[in-house]
ZADO-683481 format. One record per residue (C-alpha): residue number from 1; x, y, z. Coordinates in Angstrom, 3 decimals, always signed. Each point is the difference from the previous one (the first is absolute). Example, Ala and Ser with C-alpha at 12.3 -4.5 7.8 and 13.67 -1.06 7.14 Angstrom:
BEGIN
1, +12.300, -4.500, +7.800
2, +1.370, +3.440, -0.660
// end
This chain:
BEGIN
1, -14.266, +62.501, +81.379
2, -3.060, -2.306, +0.664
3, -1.425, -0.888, +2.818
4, +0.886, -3.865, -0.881
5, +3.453, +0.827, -1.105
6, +0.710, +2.228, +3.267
7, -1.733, -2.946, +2.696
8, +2.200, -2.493, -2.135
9, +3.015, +2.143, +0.540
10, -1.051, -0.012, +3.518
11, -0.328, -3.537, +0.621
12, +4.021, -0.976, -1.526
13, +1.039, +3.078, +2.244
14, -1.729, -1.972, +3.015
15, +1.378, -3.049, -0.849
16, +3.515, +0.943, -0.671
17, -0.652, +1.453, +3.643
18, -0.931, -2.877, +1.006
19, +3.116, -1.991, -1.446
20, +2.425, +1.861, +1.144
21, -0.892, -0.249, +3.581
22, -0.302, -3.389, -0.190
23, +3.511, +0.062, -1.062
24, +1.168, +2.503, +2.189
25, -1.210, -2.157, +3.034
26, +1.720, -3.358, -1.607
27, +3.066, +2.035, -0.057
28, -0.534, +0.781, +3.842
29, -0.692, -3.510, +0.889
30, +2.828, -1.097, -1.616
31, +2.617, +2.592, +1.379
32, -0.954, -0.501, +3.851
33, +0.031, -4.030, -0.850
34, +3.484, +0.834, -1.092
35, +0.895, +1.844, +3.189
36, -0.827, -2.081, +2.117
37, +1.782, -2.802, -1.866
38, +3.191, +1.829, -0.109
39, -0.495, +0.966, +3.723
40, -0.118, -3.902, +0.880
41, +3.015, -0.633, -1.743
42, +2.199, +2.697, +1.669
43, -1.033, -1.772, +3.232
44, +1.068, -3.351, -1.270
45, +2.998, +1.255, -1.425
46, +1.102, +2.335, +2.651
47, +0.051, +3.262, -1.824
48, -2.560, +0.800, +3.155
49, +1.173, -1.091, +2.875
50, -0.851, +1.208, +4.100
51, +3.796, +0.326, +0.554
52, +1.911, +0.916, -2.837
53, -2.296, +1.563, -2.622
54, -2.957, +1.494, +1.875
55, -1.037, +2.565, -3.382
56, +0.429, -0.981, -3.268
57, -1.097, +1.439, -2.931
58, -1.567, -2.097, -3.803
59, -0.409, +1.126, -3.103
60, -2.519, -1.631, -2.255
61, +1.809, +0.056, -3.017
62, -2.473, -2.076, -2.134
63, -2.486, +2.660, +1.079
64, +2.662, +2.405, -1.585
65, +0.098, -1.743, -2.842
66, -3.680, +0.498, -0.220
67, -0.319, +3.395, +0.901
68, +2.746, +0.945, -2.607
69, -2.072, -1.878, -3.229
70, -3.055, +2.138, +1.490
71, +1.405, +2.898, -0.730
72, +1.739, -0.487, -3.121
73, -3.583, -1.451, -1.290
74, -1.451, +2.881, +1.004
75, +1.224, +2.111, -2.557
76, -0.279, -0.491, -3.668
77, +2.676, -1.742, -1.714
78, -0.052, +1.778, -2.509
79, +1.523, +3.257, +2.209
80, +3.881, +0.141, +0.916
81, -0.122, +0.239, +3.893
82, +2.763, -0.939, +2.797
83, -1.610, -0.622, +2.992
84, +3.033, +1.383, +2.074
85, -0.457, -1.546, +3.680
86, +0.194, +2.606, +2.688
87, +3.095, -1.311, +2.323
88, -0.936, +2.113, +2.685
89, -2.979, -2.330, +0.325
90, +2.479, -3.482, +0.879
91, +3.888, +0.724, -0.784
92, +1.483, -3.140, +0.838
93, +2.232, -1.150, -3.419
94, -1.315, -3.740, -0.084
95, -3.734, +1.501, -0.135
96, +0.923, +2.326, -2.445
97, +1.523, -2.817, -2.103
98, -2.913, -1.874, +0.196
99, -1.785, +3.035, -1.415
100, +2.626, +0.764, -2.827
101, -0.453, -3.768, -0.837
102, -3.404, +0.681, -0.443
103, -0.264, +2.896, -2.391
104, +0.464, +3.525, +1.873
105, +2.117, +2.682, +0.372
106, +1.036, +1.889, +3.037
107, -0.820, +3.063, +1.313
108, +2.192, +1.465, +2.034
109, +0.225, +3.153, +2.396
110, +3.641, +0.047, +1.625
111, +3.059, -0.962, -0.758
112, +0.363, -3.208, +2.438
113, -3.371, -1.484, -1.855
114, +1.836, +0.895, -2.901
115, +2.611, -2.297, +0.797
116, -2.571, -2.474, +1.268
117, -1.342, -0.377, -3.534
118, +3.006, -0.197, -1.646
119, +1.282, -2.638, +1.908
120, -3.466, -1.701, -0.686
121, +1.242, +0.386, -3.388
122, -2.562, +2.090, -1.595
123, +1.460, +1.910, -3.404
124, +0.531, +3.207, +0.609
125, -2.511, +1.311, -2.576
126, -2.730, -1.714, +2.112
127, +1.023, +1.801, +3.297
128, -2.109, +3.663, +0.459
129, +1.465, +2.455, +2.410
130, -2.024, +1.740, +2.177
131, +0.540, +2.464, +2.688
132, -0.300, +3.293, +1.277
133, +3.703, +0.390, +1.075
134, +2.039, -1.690, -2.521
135, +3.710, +1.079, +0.540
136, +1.958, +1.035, -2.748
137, +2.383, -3.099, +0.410
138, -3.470, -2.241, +0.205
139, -1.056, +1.397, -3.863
140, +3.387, -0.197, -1.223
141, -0.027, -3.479, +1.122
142, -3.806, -0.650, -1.477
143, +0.687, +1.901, -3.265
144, +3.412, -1.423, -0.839
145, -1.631, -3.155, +0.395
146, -3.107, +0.199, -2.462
147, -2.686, -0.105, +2.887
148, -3.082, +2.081, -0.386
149, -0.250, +3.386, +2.395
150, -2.818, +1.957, +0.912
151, +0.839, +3.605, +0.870
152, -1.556, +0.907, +3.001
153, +0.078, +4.066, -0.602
154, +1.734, +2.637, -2.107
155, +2.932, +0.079, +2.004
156, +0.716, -3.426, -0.581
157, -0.693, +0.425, -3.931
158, +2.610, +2.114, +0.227
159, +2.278, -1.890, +1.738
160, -0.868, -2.493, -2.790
161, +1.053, +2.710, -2.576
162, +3.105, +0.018, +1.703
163, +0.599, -3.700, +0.298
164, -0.723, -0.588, -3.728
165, +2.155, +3.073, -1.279
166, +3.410, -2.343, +0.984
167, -1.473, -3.315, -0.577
168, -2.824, -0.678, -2.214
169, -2.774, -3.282, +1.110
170, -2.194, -2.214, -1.661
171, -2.117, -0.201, +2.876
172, -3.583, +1.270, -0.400
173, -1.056, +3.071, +1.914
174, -2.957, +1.610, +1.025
175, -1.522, +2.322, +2.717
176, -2.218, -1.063, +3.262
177, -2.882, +2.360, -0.386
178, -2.808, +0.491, +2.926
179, -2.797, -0.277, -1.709
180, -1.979, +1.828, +3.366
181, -2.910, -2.283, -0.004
182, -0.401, -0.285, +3.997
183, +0.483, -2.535, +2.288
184, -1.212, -3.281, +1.543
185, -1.007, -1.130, +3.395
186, +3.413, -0.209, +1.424
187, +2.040, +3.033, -0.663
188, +3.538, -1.416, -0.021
189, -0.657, -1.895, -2.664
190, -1.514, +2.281, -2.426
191, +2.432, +2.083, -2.357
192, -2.277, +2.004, -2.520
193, -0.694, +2.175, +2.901
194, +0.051, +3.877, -0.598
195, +3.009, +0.438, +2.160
196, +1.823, -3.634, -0.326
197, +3.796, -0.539, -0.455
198, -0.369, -1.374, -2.663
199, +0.587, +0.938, -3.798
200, -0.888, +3.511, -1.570
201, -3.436, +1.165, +0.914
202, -1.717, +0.400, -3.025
203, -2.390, +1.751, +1.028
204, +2.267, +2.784, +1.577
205, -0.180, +3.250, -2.188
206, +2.476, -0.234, -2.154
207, +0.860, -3.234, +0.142
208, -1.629, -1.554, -3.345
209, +1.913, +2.878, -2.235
210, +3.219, -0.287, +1.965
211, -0.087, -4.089, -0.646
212, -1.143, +0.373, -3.670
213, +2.844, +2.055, -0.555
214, +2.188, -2.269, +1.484
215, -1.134, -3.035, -1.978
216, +0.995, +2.763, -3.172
217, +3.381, +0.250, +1.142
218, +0.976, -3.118, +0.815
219, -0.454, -2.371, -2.759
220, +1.020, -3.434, +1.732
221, -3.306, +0.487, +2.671
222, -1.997, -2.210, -1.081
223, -1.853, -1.278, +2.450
224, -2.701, +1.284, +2.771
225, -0.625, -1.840, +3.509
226, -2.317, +0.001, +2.791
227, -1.140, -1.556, +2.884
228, -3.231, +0.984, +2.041
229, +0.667, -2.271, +2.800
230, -1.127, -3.496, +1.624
231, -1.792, -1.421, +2.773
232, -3.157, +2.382, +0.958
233, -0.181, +1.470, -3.706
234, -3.431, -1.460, -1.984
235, +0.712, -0.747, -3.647
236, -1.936, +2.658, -1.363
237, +2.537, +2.488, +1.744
238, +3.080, -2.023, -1.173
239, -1.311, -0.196, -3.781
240, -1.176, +3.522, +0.067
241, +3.773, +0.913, +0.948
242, +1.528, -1.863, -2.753
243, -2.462, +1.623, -2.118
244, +1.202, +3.116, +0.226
245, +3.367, -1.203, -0.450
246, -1.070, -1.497, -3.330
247, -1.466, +3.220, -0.865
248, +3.384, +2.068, +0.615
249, +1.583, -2.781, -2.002
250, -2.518, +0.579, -2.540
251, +0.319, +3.833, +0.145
252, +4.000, +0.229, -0.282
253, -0.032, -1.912, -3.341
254, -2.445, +2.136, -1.700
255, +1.566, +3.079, +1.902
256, +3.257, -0.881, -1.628
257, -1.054, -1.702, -3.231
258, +1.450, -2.892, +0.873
259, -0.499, -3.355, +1.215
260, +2.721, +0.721, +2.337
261, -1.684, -1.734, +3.219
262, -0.058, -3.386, -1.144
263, -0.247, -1.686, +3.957
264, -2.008, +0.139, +2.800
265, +0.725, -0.828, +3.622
266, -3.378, -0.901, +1.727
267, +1.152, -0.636, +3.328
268, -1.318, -2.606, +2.446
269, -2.456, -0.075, +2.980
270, -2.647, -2.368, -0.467
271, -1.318, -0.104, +3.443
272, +0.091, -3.742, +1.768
273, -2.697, -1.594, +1.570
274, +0.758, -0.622, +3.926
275, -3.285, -1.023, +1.106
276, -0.043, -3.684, -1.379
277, +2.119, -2.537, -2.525
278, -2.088, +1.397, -2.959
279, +2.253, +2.118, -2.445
280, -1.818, +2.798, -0.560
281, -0.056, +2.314, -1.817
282, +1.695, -2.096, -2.769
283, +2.262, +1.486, -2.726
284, -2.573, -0.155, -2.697
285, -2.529, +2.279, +2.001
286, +2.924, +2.421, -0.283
287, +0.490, -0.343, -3.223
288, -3.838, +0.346, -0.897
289, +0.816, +3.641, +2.080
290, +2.441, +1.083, -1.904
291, -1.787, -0.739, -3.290
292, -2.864, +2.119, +1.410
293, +1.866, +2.874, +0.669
294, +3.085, -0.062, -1.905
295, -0.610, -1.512, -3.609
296, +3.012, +1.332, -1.860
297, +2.057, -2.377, +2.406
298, -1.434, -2.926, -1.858
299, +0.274, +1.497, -3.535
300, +3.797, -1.309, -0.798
301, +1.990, +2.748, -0.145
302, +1.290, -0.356, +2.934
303, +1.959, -2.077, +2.307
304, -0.801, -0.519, +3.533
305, +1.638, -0.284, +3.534
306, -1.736, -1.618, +3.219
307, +1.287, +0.044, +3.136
308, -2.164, -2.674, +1.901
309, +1.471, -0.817, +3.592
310, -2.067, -0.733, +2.843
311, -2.881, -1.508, -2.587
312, +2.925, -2.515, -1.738
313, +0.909, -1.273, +4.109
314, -1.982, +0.757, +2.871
315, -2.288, -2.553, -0.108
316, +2.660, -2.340, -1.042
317, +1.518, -0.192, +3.445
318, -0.252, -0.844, +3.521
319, +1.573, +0.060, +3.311
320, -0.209, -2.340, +2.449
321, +1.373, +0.372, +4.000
322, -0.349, -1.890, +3.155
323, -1.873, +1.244, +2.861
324, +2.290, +0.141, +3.143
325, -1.917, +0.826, +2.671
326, -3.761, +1.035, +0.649
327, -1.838, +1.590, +2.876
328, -3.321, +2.006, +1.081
329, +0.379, +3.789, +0.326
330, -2.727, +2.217, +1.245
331, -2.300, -3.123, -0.888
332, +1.357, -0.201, -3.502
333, +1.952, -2.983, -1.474
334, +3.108, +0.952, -1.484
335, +2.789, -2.060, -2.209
336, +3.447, +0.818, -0.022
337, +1.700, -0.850, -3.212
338, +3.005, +0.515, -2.121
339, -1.453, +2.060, -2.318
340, -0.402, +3.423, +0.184
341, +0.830, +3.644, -0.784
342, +3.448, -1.270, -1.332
343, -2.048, -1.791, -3.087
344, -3.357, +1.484, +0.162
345, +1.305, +3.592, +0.256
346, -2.923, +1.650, -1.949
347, -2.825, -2.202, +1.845
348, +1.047, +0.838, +3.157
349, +0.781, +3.270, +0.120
350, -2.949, +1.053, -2.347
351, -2.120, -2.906, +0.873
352, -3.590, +1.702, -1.180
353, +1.963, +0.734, -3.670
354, +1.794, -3.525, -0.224
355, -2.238, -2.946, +1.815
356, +1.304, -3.076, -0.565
357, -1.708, -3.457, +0.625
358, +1.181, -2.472, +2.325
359, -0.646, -3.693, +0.055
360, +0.070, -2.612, +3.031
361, +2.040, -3.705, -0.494
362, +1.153, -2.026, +2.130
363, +3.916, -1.206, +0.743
364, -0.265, -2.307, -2.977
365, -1.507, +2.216, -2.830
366, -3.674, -0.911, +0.550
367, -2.537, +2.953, +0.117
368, -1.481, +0.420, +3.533
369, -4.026, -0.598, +0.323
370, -0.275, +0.819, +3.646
371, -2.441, +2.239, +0.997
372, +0.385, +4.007, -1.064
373, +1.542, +2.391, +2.942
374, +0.621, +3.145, -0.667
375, +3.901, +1.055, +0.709
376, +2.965, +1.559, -0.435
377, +2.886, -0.910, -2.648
378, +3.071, +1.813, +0.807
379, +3.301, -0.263, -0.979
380, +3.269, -0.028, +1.882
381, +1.161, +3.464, -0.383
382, +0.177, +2.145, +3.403
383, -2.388, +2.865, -0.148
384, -3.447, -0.748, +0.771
385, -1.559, +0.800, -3.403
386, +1.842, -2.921, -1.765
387, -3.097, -1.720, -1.095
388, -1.027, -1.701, -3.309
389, -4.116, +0.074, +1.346
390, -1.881, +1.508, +2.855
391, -2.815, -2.201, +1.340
392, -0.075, -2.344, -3.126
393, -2.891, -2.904, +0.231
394, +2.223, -3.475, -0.435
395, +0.310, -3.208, +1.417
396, +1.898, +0.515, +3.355
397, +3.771, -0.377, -0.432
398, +2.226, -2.053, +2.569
399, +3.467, +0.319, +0.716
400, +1.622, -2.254, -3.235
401, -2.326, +1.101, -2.758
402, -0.162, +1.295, -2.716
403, -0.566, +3.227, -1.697
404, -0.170, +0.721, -3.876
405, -0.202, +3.422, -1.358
406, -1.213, -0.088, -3.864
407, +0.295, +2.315, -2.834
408, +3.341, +1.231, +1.557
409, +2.410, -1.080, -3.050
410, +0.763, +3.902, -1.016
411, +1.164, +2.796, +2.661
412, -0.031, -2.511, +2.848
413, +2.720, -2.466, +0.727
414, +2.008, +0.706, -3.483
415, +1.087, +3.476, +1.954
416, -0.254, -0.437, +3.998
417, +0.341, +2.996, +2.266
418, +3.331, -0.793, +1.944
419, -1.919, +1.199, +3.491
420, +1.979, -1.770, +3.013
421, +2.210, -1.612, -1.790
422, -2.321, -2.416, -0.941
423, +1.059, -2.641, -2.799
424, -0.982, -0.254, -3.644
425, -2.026, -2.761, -0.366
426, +0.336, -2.826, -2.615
427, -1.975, +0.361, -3.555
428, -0.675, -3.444, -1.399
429, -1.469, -0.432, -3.899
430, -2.470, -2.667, +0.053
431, -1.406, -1.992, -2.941
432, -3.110, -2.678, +0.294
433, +0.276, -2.783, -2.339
434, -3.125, -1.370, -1.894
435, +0.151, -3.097, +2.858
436, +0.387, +2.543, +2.909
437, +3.818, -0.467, +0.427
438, +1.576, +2.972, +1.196
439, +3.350, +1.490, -0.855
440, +1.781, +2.712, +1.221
441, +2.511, +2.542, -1.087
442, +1.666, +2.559, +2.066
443, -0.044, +3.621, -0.540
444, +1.459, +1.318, +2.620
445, +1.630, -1.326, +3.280
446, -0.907, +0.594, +3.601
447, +2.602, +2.784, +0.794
448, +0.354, +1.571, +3.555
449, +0.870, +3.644, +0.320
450, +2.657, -0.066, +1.990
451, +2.973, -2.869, -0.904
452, +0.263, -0.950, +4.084
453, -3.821, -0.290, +0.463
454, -0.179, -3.921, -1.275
455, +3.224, -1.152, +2.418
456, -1.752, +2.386, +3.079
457, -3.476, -2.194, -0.341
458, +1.790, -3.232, -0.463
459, +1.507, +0.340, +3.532
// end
C-alpha cells in the first residue's frame, strides 16, 4: 500500500472516530435530558410521591426503541439473525411486549420466563431455551411446542433422544459448547471458563470426537450455541469464543459431508457502560469483532442467534426513591432511602463488581447544584451493609429528596430481592414526545409482599 493511500486510510479512520463520538455524546445528552424529564413528571403526576410511592421505577422505552434499531443495523441485512432478548435481563410481560413489537425473539432459561414470553406473545419458534437443568416435563413442554433448545450436556441429548423417540418436534436443536477461552474481570459472569457449568467443554479430551459423533447420529441437530459471558468480558474474548464455535460448526459439516449445521447461537454479553450516559461499546464495535475473528459467521450459510440482555435495557432505566431521614455518623453524612439491597441486589452486595451512579434532585424533579459532600446512600434494608455507595462526592441530600439510580433497567427493579418483606416497587414505561409531553404506561404495579402490610401502614 502507499504511503498516501495508507495516511488517507488513516485520516477517514480518524474521522469516523471522530463522528461517532460526537454521536455517542448527543445520544448521552439526550437520554439524561429525558430522565430528568420523565422524573419531573412522576412528581407532578404522583407516580413519586413522599407518602404513598417513595421508589418507583421508569423505563425509557423510546430509548428501547433505539437501542433495538442499533442492533438490528448492526448486522448486515443481508444475514438471517433473531436477536432473541435475554429475559433474565427484565422479565416483566409488558417490557417484553414492547420488545416483541419491536423485532426480537426471546431467550429464555426456565420455565416461568418461558411462560413470561409466551404470554408476551412471542411465537414459539422465536423463543430459545436455555438452561442447565431443564426438567424432562420443561423439554417436553419446549419441544412439543416448536421452541428452539440448547442441550446443555450429553445427558440431556439423551434425554432428548428419548423425548423425540415418542413425539417427534420441529423445533431446532443444538448443543451449548464451552468454547474454554477464559474469563473476564468478574468471575460470576464469565462462562467459557475451563471449569464453568456451562455447556460441553470442548476442550476436555474427548469431548470434540464424542460431540462430532453425536452430530452423526442425530440428524435433526442442527444447530451449535454459545455464550462466553457479559459484564467484565472485553470483546476480543467474547468474539474469540464465538469463533471457535464457528469453527466446530465449520468442522462438523465437513466431518460429516454435510451441511448439516445450518445455525448458530452466538450468545449475548456485550458489556454496558456504567461510568456515564454514553453507550459504549455500541453494537457495531461488536460486530466489527466478530468479523475479525470469526468470518465464516458473515459468509451466509448460516443463521444466527443473539441473546442481548443487559446491553438492550440497562441504560434504559432508572429508579428513583425519597430520602427519609439523614444524619452524621462518625463525621460522615449519610442518607437513608428506599432503595436498597431489595433492588440493587448485585451493587450492594458486590459493590466494587457492580457500581452504580447516583444522582441528587430535589422534591420536585430538579437536579441539586449545592455544593459536593461526600456521603453515604443507603437503603432501607436492616443489616448494616445495605448501601448503594460508600463515601460518594454529591450535593448533600436533605430529608425529602431525591435520589435517582441510572442504568438500572435490567437485573434491578424488574426482579427485587424480597429481603424484609419489603414491597415491589412500581415500573412505569415512559415516552417523550417531540414537544416534551410525557406519557406514561405501566408495567408493573407497586405490590407489597405481604397482603396485610398496606392496611398495617395505613393505621
Amino acid at each position: 500500500m502507499s504511503v498516501s493511500r495508507q495516511a488517507k486510510q488513516t485520516g477517514q479512520a480518524k474521522q469516523a472516530g471522530q463522528a461517532t463520538q460526537a454521536r455517542q455524546a448527543s445520544q448521552a445528552e439526550d437520554k439524561a435530558g429525558r430522565r430528568e424529564r420523565i422524573l419531573r413528571a412522576a412528581v407532578r403526576q404522583g407516580l413519586l410521591d413522599p407518602e404513598s410511592a417513595l421508589l418507583a421505577a421508569f423505563v425509557d422505552l423510546d430509548g428501547v426503541e433505539e437501542t433495538v434499531a442499533s442492533l438490528r443495523a448492526a448486522f448486515p441485512a443481508s444475514l438471517q439473525v433473531l436477536h432473541a432478548f435475554a429475559a433474565k435481563a427484565n422479565c416483566l410481560v409488558p417490557v417484553l411486549e414492547e420488545l416483541r413489537r419491536g423485532g426480537m425473539g426471546c431467550e429464555v432459561a426456565s420455565a416461568g420466563e418461558l411462560a413470561q414470553a409466551l404470554e408476551a406473545g412471542f411465537d414459539p419458534a422465536d423463543i430459545v431455551f436455555d438452561s442447565p437443568a431443564k426438567t424432562r416435563a420443561e423439554l417436553v413442554q419446549a419441544l412439543g411446542l416448536g421452541v428452539t433448545v440448547n442441550a446443555d450436556s450429553f445427558e440431556e441429548l439423551e434425554r432428548i433422544d428419548d423425548i423425540l423417540a415418542a413425539r417427534p418436534s420441529g423445533s431446532r436443536i443444538g448443543v451449548r459448547v464451552n468454547p474454554q477461552v477464559g474469563g473476564g474481570s468478574i468471575s460470576a459472569m464469565s462462562t467459557a471458563t475451563a471449569t464453568s457449568k456451562f455447556g460441553v467443554p470442548l476442550e476436555d479430551e474427548g469431548n470434540r470426537e464424542r460431540l462430532l459423533q453425536a452430530y452423526r447420529d442425530r440428524p435433526w441437530l442442527t444447530w451449535v450455541h454459545t455464550h462466553v459471558g457479559s459484564q467484565g468480558c472485553p470483546l476480543d474474548l467474547i468474539a474469540g469464543g464465538v469463533a471457535k464455535a464457528v469453527a466446530f460448526a465449520e468442522e462438523i459439516n465437513a466431518r460429516l459431508g454435510r451441511r448439516q449445521v445450518t445455525g448458530i447461537d452466538i450468545g449475548g454479553g456485550l458489556p454496558v457502560n456504567f461510568a456515564d450516559d454514553e453507550t459504549t461499546p455500541g453494537f457495531d464495535t461488536y460486530v466489527d469483532r466478530l468479523r475479525e475473528h470469526a468470518p465464516a459467521l458473515f459468509c451466509g450459510d448460516y443463521e444466527i442467534v443473539t441473546e442481548f440482555g443487559r446491553s438492550v435495557l440497562a441504560k434504559n432505566g432508572f429508579m428513583a426513591a425519597y430520602v427519609e431521614y439523614t444524619k452524621t455518623v462518625g463525621g460522615r453524612p449519610i442518607a437513608i432511602t428506599h432503595a436498597g439491597a431489595q433492588v440493587a441486589t448485585r451493587t450492594v452486595f458486590a459493590p466494587d463488581a457492580w457500581p452504580l451512579r447516583i444522582e441528587a434532585y430535589d422534591p420536585g424533579g430538579t437536579a441539586k447544584t449545592s455544593p459536593p459532600v461526600a456521603q453515604d446512600i443507603a437503603g432501607p434494608c436492616c443489616f448494616a451493609g445495605d448501601l448503594l455507595a460508600r463515601d460518594r462526592t454529591l450535593p448533600r441530600l436533605d430529608t425529602g429528596d431525591l435520589v435517582v439510580v441510572p442504568d438500572t433497567g435490567a437485573y434491578y427493579f424488574s426482579t427485587p430481592f424480597h429481603y424484609n418483606s419489603l414491597p415491589e416497587p412500581a415500573v412505569h414505561g415512559a415516552r417523550v414526545d417531540a414537544d416534551g409531553k410525557v406519557t406514561f404506561r405501566p408495567l408493573r404495579p407497586a405490590r407489597a409482599a405481604h397482603p396485610l402490610a398496606p392496611a398495617l401502614a395505613a393505621r
